[in-house]
C-alpha positions as CSV (number, residue, x, y, z in Angstrom):
1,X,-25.5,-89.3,66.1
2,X,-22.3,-90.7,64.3
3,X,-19.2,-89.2,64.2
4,X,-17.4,-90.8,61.7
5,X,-17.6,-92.3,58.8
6,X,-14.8,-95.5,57.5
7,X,-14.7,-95.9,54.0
8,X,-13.1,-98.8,52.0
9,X,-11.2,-97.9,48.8
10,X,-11.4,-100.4,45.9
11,X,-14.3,-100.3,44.3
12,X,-16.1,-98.1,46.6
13,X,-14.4,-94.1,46.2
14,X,-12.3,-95.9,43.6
15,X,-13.3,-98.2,40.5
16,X,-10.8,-100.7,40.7
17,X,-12.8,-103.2,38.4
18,X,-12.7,-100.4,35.8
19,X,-9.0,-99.8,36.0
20,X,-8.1,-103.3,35.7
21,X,-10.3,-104.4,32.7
22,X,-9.2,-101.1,30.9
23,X,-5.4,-102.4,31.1
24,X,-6.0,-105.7,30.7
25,X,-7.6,-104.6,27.4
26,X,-5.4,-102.4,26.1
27,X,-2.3,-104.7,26.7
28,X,-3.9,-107.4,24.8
29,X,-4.3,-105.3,21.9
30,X,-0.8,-104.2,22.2
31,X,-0.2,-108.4,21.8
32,X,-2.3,-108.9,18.7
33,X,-0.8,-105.7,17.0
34,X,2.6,-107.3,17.5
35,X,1.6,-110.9,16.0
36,X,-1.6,-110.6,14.1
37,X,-2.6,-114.8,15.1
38,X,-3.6,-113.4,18.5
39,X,-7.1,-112.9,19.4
40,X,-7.1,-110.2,22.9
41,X,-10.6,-111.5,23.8
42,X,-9.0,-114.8,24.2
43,X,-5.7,-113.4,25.3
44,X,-7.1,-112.0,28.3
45,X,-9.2,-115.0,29.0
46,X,-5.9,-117.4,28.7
47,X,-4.0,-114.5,31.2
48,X,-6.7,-114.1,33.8
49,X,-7.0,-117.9,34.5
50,X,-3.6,-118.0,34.6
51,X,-2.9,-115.4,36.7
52,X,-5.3,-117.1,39.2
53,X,-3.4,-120.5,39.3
54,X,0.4,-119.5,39.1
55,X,-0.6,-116.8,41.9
56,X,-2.0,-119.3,44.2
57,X,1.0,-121.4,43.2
58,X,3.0,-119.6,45.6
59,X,4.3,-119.9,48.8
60,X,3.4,-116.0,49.9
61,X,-0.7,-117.0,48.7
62,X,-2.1,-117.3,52.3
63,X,-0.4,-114.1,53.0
64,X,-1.4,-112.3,50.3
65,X,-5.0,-113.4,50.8
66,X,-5.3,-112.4,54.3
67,X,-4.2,-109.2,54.0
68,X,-6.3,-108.8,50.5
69,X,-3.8,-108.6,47.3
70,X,-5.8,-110.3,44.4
71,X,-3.5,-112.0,41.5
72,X,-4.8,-109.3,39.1
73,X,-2.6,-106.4,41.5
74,X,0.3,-108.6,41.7
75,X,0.7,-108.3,38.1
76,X,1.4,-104.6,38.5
77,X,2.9,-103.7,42.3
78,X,6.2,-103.8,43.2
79,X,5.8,-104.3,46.9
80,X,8.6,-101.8,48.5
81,X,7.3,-103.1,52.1
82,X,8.9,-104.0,54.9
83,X,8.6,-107.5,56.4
84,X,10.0,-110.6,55.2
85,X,6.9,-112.0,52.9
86,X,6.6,-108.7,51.2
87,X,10.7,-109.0,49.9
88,X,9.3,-112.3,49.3
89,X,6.6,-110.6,47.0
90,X,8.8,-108.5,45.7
91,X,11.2,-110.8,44.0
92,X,8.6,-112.8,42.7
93,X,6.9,-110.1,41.2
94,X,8.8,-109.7,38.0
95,X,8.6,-113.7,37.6
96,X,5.3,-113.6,37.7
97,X,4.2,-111.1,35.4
98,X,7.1,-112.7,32.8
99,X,5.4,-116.0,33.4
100,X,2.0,-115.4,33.4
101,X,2.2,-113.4,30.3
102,X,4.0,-115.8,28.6
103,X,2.2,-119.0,29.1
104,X,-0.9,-117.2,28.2
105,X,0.5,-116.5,25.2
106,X,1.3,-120.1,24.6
107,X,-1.9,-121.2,25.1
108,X,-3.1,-119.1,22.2
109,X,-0.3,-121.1,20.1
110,X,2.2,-118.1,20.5
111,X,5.7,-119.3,22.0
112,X,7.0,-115.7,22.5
113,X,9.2,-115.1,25.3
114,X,10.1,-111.6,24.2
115,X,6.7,-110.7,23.7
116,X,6.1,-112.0,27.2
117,X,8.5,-109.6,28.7
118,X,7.3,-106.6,27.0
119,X,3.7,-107.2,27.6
120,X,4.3,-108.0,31.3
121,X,6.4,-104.4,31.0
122,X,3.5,-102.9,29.7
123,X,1.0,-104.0,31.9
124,X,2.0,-102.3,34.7
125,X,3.1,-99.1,32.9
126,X,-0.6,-98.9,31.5
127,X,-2.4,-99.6,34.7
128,X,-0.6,-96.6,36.2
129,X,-2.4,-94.4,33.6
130,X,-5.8,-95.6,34.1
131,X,-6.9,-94.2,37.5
132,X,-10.5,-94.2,37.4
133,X,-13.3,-92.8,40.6
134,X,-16.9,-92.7,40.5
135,X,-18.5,-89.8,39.5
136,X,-19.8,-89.2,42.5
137,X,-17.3,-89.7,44.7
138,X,-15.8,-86.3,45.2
139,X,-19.1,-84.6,45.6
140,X,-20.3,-87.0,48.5
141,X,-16.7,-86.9,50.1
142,X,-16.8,-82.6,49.8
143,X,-19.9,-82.6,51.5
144,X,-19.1,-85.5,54.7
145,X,-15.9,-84.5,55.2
146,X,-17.1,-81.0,57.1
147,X,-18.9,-82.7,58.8
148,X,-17.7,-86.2,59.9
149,X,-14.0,-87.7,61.0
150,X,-13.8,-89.6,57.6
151,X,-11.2,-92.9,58.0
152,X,-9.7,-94.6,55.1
153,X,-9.9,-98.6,55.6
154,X,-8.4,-101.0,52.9
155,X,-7.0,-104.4,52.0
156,X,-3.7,-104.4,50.4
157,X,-0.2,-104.2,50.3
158,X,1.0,-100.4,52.0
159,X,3.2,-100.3,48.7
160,X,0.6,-100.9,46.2
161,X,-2.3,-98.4,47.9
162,X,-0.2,-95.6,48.3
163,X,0.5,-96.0,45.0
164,X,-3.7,-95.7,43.8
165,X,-3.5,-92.8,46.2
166,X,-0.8,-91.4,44.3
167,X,-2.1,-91.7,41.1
168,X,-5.6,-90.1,42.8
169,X,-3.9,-87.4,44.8
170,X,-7.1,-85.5,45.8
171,X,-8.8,-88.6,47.3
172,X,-6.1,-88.6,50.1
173,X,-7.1,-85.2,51.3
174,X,-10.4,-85.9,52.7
175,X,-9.3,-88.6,55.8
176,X,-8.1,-88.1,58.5
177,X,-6.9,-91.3,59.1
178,X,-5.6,-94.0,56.5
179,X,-5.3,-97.6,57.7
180,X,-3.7,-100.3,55.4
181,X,-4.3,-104.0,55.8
182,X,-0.7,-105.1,54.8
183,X,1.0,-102.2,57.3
184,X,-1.2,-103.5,60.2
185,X,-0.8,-107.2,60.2
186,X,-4.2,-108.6,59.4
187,X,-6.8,-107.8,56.9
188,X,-10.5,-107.2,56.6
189,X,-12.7,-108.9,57.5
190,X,-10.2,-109.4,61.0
191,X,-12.0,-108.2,63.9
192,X,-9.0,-106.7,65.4
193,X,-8.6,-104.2,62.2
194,X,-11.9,-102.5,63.2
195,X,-10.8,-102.2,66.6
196,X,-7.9,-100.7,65.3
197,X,-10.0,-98.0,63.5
198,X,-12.3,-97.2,66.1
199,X,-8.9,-96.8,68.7
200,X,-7.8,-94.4,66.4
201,X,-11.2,-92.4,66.1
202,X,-11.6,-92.8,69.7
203,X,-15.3,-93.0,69.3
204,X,-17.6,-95.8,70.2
205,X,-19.1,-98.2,67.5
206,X,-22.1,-96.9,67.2
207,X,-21.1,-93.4,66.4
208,X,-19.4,-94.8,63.2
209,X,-20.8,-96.4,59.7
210,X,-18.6,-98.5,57.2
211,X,-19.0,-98.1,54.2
212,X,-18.2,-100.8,51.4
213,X,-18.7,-102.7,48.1
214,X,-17.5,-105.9,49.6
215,X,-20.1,-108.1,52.0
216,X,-16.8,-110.9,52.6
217,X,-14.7,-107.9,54.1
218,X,-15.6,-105.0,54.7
219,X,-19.7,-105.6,55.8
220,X,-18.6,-109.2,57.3
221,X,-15.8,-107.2,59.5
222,X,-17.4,-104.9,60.8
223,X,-20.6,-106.7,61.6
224,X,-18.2,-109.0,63.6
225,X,-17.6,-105.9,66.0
226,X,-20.8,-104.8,65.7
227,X,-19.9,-101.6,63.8
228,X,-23.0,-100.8,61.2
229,X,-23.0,-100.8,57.7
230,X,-23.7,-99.6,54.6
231,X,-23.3,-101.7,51.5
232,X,-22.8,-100.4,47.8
233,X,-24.7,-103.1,46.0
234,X,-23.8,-101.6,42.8
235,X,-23.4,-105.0,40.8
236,X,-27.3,-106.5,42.2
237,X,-25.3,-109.1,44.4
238,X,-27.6,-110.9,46.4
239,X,-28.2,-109.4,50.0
240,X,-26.7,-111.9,53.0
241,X,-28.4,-110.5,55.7
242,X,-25.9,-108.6,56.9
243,X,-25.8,-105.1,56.0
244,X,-27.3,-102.5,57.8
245,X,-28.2,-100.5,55.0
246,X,-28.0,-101.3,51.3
247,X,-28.1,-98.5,48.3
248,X,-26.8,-98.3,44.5
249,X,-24.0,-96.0,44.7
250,X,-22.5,-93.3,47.3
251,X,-24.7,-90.6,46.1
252,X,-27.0,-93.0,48.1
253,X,-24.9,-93.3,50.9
254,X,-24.8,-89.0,51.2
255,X,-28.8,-89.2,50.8
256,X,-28.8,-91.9,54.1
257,X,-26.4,-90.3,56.1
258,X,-28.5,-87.0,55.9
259,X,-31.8,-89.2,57.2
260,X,-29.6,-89.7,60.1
261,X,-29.0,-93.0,60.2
């Protein structure tokens, strides 16, 4: 029988996807209200791709991707951690929100460096207000947490997910545990950050489930310590193989975990 239950955050209890597109958005149509040439559709095109290539641009971009911060969060966190390629990240940041914003402006034909700066202000201050979970997250976690140890297991910078935490105050309540990828030194899919959960639930791996949207992190990792899984297909990805189980949305994941599995 298991006795606990490790849940990713992004895009599994929280809709991360939804959050970002929302902002994106909205700040592009704060752009074409303050110069009519500019199209947002294209606007956020031209600021996604470069987002991408000046992010990977840096010298911090193996770092970042091994501990899991995506271009799209560096354009909003501040990264207040400790450790000599977060300060890094840190005085980059503001850089690379001007930059990004501006040159994406520029390839729409608008040479706007003011505009730039305000947009790349706004960006942030926007994403902050748009917080979104699944509808069905609370529900499933009300009803697990009484009954499992429930562990909280994500990618990112400490900074940056206490932050979502924050701005979700409730989610935080329901773990008992709260491990963060950029506190501990190595990110999912890394072996040794499943070990690290499963030495702090002091339980064996097969009296705990992970549960995930992700089959490159969180299904990957903990298939490589033999940890099983459950994987919210919610987007109809193609299976790898490597899931345990597979279901549409958590509601599924409360109707499994009942069966026993």
């Amino acid at each position: 029988m298991r006795k606990a239950i490790i849940f990713d955050l992004d895009d599994t209890l929280l809709w991360d996807k939804k959050s970002i597109e929302e902002s994106f958005k909205d700040t592009c149509k704060l752009a074409s209200k303050a110069n009519t040439k500019i199209d947002p559709i294209i606007l956020e095109e031209r600021v996604k791709e470069k987002a991408r290539r000046l992010y990977a641009s840096y010298p911090t971009y193996s770092f970042t991707r091994m501990i899991g911060i995506n271009p799209f969060e560096g354009l909003w966190g501040d990264f207040f951690d400790k450790g000599e390629v977060f300060e890094q990240l840190h005085k980059l940041a503001p850089d690379y929100r001007k930059s990004t914003w501006t040159e994406a402006l520029r390839e729409v034909s608008v040479d706007d460096p003011y505009l730039g700066a305000e947009l790349a202000e706004a960006f942030p201050r926007i994403r902050k207000e748009k917080a979104y979970v699944y509808k069905d997250t609370f529900d499933v976690l009300d009803q697990l947490a009484s009954e499992f140890t429930l562990l909280l297991l994500t990618n990112g910078s400490p900074d940056l997910q206490e932050t979502k935490l924050d701005l979700t105050p409730r989610l935080r309540s329901y773990f008992d545990a709260i491990i963060i990828s950029g506190a501990f030194g190595k990110g999912k899919p890394d072996a040794s950050i499943f070990q690290h959960a499963l030495d702090i639930l002091e339980v064996e791996k097969d009296k705990v489930i992970m549960v995930g949207d992700n089959l490159n992190t969180d299904i990957l990792g903990a298939s490589r310590i033999g940890i099983d899984s459950i994987w919210i297909n919610r987007e109809d990805i193609e299976n790898n193989g490597l899931p345990t189980f597979e279901v549409k949305d958590l509601s599924s994941v409360l109707a499994l975990i009942r069966k026993g599995v």
